[in-house]
C-alpha positions in Angstrom: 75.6 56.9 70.3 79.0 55.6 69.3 81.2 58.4 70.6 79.4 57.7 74.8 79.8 53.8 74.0 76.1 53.5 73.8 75.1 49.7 74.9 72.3 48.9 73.1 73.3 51.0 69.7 72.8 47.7 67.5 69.0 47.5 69.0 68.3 51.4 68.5 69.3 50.7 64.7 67.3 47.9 64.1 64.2 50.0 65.6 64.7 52.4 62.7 64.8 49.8 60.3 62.2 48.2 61.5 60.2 52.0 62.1 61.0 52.1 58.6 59.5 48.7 56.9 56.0 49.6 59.0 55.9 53.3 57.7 56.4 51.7 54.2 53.6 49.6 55.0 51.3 52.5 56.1 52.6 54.6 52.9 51.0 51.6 50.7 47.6 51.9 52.7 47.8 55.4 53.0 48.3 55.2 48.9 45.6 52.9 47.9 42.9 53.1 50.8 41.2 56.4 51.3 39.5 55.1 54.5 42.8 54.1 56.2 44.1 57.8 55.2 40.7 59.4 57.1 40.7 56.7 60.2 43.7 55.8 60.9 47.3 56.9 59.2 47.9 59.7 61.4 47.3 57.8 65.1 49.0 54.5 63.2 52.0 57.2 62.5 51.7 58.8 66.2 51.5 55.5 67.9 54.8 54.6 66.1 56.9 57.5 66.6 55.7 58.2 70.7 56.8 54.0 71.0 60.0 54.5 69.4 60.7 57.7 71.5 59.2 56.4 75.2 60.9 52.9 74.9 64.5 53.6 72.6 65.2 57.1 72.7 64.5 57.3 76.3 67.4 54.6 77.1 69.8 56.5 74.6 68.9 59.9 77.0 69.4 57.8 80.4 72.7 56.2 79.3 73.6 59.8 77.9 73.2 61.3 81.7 74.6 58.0 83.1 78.1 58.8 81.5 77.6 62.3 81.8 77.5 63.6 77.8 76.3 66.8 77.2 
């Protein structure tokens, strides 16, 4: 992201941190709640991942095109 001047780099880390502190949070649940492990970890997990990747990693792949990186 650095090397193609990516505009919005500082935002796109501060997604992973923040991915990071609510999989933390779902680990603890996932940990002590065997309900939350049945109903719910894996589409709380999916929901985060498919967010991160439509609305971040999709700008990172536009700008990437836009300046031509392959």
């Amino acid at each position: 992201m650095e090397e193609i001047n990516f505009p919005y780099i500082d935002t796109h880390k501060s997604s992973h941190k923040k991915m990071n502190i609510e999989f933390q949070k779902f680990m603890s649940k996932f940990e002590s709640d065997k309900k939350y492990i049945i109903e719910y970890f894996k589409e709380d997990l999916e929901k985060m991942v498919i967010n991160h990747i439509d609305n971040m990693d999709s700008q990172y792949g536009d700008w990437a095109k836009k300046v031509n990186h392959q």
